[in-house]
PLY file of the C-alpha trace (Angstrom):
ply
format ascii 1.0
element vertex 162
property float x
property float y
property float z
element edge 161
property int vertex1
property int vertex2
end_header
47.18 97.17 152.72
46.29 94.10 154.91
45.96 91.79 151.25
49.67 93.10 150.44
50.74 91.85 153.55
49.42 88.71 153.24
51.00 88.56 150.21
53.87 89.45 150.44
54.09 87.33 153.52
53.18 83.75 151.65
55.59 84.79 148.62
58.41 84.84 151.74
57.18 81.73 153.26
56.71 80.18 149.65
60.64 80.81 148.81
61.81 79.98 152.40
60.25 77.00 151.55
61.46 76.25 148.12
65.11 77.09 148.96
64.78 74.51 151.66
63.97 72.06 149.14
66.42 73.28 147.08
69.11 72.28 149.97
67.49 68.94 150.32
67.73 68.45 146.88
71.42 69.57 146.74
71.76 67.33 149.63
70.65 64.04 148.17
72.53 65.19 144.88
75.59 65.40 146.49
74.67 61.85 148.91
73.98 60.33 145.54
77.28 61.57 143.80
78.82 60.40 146.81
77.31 57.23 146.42
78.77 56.88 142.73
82.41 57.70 143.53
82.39 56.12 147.12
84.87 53.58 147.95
82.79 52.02 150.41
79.36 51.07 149.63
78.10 49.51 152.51
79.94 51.17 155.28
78.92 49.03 158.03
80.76 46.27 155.98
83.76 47.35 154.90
86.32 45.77 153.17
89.87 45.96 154.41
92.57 45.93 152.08
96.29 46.05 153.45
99.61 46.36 152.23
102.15 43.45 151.95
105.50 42.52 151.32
105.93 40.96 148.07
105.55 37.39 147.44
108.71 35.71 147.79
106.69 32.60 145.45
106.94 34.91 142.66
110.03 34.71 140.74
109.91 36.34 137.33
106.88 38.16 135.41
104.50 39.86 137.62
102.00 42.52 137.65
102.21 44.36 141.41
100.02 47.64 142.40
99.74 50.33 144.93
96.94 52.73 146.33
99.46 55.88 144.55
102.44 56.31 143.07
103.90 57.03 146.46
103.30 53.87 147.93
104.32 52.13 145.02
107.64 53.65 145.11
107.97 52.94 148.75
106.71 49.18 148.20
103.65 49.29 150.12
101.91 46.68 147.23
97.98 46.00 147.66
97.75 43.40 144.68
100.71 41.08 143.02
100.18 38.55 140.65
102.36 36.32 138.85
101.23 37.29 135.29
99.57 33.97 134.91
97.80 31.92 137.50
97.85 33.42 141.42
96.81 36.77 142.77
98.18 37.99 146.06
96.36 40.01 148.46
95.99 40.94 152.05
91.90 41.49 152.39
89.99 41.67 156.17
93.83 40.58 157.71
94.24 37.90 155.65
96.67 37.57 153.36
95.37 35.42 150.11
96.47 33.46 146.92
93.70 33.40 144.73
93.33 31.64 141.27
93.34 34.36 138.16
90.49 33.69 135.86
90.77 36.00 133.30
93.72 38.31 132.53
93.78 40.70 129.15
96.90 40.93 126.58
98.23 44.23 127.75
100.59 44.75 124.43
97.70 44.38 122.40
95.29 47.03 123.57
97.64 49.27 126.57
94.35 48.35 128.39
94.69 45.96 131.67
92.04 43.90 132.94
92.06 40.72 135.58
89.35 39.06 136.67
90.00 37.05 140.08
87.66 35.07 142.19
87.30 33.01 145.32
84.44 31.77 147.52
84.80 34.90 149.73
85.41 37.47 147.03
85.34 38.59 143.34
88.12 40.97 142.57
88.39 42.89 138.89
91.33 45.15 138.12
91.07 47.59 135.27
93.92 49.51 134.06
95.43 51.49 131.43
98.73 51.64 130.55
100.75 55.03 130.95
103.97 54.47 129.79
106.35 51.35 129.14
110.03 51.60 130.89
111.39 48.71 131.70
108.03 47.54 132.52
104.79 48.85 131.72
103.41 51.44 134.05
99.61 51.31 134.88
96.80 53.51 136.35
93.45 52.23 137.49
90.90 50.14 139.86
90.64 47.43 141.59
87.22 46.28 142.72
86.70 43.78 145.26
82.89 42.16 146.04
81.63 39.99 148.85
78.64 37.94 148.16
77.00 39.88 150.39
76.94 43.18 147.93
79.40 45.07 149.95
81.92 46.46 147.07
84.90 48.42 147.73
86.52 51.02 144.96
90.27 51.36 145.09
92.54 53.28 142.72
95.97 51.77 142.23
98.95 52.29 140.27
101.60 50.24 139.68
103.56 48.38 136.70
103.56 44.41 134.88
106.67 42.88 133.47
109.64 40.64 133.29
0 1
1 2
2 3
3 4
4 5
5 6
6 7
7 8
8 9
9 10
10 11
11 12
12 13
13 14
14 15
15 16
16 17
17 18
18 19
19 20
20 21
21 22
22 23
23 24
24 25
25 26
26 27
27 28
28 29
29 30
30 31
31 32
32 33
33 34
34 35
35 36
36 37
37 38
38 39
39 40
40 41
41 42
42 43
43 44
44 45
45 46
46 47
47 48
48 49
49 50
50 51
51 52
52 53
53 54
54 55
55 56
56 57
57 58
58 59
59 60
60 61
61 62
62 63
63 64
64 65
65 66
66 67
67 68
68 69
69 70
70 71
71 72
72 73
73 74
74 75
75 76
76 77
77 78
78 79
79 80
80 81
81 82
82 83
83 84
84 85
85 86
86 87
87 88
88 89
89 90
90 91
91 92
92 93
93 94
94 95
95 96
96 97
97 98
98 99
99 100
100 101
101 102
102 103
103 104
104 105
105 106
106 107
107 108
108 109
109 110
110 111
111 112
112 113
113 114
114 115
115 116
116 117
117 118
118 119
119 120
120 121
121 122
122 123
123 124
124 125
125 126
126 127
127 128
128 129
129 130
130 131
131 132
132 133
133 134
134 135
135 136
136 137
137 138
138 139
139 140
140 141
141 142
142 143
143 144
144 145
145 146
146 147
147 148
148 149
149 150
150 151
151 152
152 153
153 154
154 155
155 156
156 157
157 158
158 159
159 160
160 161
């Protein structure tokens, strides 16, 4: 009777034990899923991104984004360009014309990309194209990257055209 007792006493402590580990593990599952899909990646270092009015320098074809739908209908723009050489943003209270690099052929493929970079900061946006109205409507990311590794994940929406 005393060796069942035992017994049955290690096989409790023995799955007290493994479910714990089975919580850590769904803990540092879950931190490294978090990881993947944050929008911060250093914390402590954050980017800030803010919304701006847009550019009075641009005049005709454009390509302008919000965080959502919403606040592209309500014209709170994170990201304008002028569909050729400058890229507006407001980044860490600053508000910025940077030099576009590289920017895709968006009739040829209905996928947007823009590659944008500065001495502070190296800025991709990634899209694909949902619909054309008047102007073609776009769903995606924008990535921005200090030298220092911090890297900041935003989705925007918003629409290109003439």
């Amino acid at each position: 009777m005393k060796y069942i007792f035992v017994l049955a006493t290690a096989l409790l402590l023995t799955a007290c034990k493994k479910e714990t580990q089975t919580d850590t593990d769904k803990g540092s599952d879950s931190t490294e899923i978090l990881k993947k899909d944050s929008i911060i990646e250093k914390p402590n270092a954050a980017i800030s991104v803010e919304a701006f009015p847009f550019p009075a320098e641009i005049k005709e074809c454009s390509c302008y984004f919000a965080r959502s739908k919403k606040d592209f209908e309500n014209e709170n723009y994170i990201y304008a360009d002028n569909a050729g050489t400058l890229a507006y943003m407001k980044i860490d209270g600053k508000r910025l014309a940077m030099k576009l690099i590289s920017s895709s052929d968006m009739e040829v493929d209905d996928v947007l990309t823009k590659e944008i970079e500065n001495e502070n900061y190296k800025i991709s946006v990634k899209g694909k194209k949902l619909a054309t109205e008047e102007a073609m409507l776009f769903d995606g990311t924008l990535t921005i990257e200090k030298p220092d590794g911090t890297r900041t994940v935003i989705p925007i929406y918003g629409e290109c055209g003439c």
